[in-house]
N, C-alpha and C positions, 0 to 999 in steps of 0.2 A: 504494500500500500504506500503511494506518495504523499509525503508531508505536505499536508495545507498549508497552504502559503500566506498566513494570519498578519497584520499590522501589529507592529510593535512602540508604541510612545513611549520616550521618554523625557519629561521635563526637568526644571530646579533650576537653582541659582547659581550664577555665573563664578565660572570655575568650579564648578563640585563635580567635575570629572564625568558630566555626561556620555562628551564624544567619544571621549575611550573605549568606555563600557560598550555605548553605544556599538561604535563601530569592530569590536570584539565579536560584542555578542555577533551582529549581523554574518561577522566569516564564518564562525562557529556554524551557525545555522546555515548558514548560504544564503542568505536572503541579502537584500540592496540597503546600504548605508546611506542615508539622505542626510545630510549633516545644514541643519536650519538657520542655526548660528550664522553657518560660513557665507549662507545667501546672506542674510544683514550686513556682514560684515563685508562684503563683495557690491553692496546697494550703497553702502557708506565711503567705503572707496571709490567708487562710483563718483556722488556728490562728494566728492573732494578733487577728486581729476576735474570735473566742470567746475571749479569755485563757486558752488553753491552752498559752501556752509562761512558764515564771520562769523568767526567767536564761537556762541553758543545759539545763533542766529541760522535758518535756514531757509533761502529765497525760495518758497513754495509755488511761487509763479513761474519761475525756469524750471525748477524742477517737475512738474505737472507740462513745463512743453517739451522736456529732457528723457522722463522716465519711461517715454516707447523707444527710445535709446540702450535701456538700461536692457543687453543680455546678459543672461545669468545661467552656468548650465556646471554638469560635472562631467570629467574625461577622466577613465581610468587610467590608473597612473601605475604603469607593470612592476616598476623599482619597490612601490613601498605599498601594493597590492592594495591598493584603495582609493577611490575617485578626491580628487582634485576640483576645488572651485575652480568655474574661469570667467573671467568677464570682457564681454567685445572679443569671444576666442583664444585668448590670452590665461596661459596658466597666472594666476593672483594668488595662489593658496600663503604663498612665505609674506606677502605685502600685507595679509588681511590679519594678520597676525602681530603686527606691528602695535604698541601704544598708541600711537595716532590716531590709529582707527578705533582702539578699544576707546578709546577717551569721548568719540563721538557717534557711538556705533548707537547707543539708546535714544539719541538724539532722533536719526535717522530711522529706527524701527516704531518711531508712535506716530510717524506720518499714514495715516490710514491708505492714502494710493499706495504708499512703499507695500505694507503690508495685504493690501489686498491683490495685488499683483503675483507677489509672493506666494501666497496660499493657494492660490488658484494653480502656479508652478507647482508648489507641491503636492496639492489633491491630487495633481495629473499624473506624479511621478510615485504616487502612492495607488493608484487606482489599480491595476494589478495584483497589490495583494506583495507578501512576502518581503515588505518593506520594514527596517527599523528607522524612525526617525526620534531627532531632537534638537531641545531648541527650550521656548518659554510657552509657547500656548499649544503644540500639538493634541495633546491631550482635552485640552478644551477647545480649540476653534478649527484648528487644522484635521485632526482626524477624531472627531469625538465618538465614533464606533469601535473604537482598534481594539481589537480582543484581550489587548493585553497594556497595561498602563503604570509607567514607574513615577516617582518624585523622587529625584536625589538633592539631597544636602548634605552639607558638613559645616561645620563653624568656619567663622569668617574668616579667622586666623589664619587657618588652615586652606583656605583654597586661596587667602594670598600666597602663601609661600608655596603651594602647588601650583600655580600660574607665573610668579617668580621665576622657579625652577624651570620651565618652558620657557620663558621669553628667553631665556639665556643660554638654554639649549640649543634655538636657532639663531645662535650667535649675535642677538640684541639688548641691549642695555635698556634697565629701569633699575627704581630700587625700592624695596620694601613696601618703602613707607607712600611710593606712588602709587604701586600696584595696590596695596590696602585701600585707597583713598580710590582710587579707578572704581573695586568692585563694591563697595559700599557704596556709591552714586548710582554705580548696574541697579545694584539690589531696588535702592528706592525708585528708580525711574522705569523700572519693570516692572515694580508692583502697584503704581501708581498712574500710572499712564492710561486715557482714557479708552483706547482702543485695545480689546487681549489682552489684558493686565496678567502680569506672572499669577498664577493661583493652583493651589493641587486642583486635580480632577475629583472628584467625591468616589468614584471608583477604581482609584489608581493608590497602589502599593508602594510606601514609601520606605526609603532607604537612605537614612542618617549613615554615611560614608568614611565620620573625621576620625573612627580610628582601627577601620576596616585595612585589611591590606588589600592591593588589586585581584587575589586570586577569592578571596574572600568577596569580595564585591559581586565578581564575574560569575561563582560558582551560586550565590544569592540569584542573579537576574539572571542566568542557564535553566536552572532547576525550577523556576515558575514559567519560564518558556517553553520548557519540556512540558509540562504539565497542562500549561494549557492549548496547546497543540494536540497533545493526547486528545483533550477531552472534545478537539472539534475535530477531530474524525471521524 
């Protein structure tokens, strides 16, 4: 018998080690890695190549005559077995990664065109089935059927210096005390913002991560995806 190809969300707050998980589990399973994040963060980059953001300002008039501009798509990438943003064709995955963008990526994500554009890409590249995605609103606005539904967190601390540890892995500097002050701004402007506000899903399974190891995580969101696949055969 072949494995049902079930939708997998995962949500939670920035830096709690979604994508990882995320995109593990997805090889694990064989199913498609949609990484929701990396479109925001590829939208944000976007409006900063147009100079459309001053400050903390963002000219909503060019970007509304810009955003049928904005392509947004993933090319697997054979070296590190796992799809790649790209935006205008262009691999962007190491640029979107940058502070820069982290600094104004929630700016960019409560624009409702941004965001509804967005969703509409993602329904489509979830519409098949056998998807894990993540991001801040899957679970509630993007795929609110998906059979299977996580919340990850971890204390704040902790996914500073876990987001730390990455920016400087790809060979880019911040420090500490930036990255802490970055995702405590995430946090409130994800959960406040008037369009998809960050929120658990009332039916998704949460997982407090800050003092979990990776195999400990993995072997947690393996073992409820096993099961519930089991139970939709």
């Amino acid at each position: 018998m072949s494995q049902t190809r079930i939708n997998i969300a995962l949500d939670g707050h920035s830096s709690a080690g979604k994508s990882t998980m995320a995109k593990t589990l997805a090889k694990e399973l064989n199913f498609v890695y949609i990484d929701s994040g990396a479109m925001y963060r590829a939208a944000t980059l976007f409006c900063m190549r147009e100079r459309l953001i001053e400050g903390n300002e963002l000219d909503m008039t060019r970007l509304r005559s810009a955003i049928d501009r904005m392509y947004i798509g993933f090319k697997y990438n054979a070296s590190t077995e796992t799809s790649d943003v790209h935006l205008g064709g262009l691999n962007v995955e190491k640029e979107i990664r940058s502070m820069s963008v982290a600094k104004k990526v929630s700016l960019v994500a409560a624009v409702p065109e941004v965001r509804h554009k967005l969703v509409i890409l993602q329904q489509r590249m979830a519409s098949p089935g056998g998807v894990v995605m993540d991001g801040r609103d899957i679970g509630t606005v993007v795929l609110p059927k998906a059979a299977l539904k996580f919340f990850i967190t971890a204390d704040l601390e902790i996914r500073a210096k876990r987001r730390l540890m990455e920016i400087e892995a790809d060979g880019m500097e911040a420090t500490y005390q930036e990255v802490l002050a970055n995702i405590q701004e995430r946090d409130r402007l994800d959960s406040s913002r008037a369009v998809a506000p960050l929120r658990q899903a009332e039916d998704s399974i949460v997982l407090d991560n800050s003092n979990l190891t990776v195999e400990e995580q993995f072997d947690f969101l393996l073992s409820h995806a096993r099961r519930v696949i089991a139970e939709s055969q």
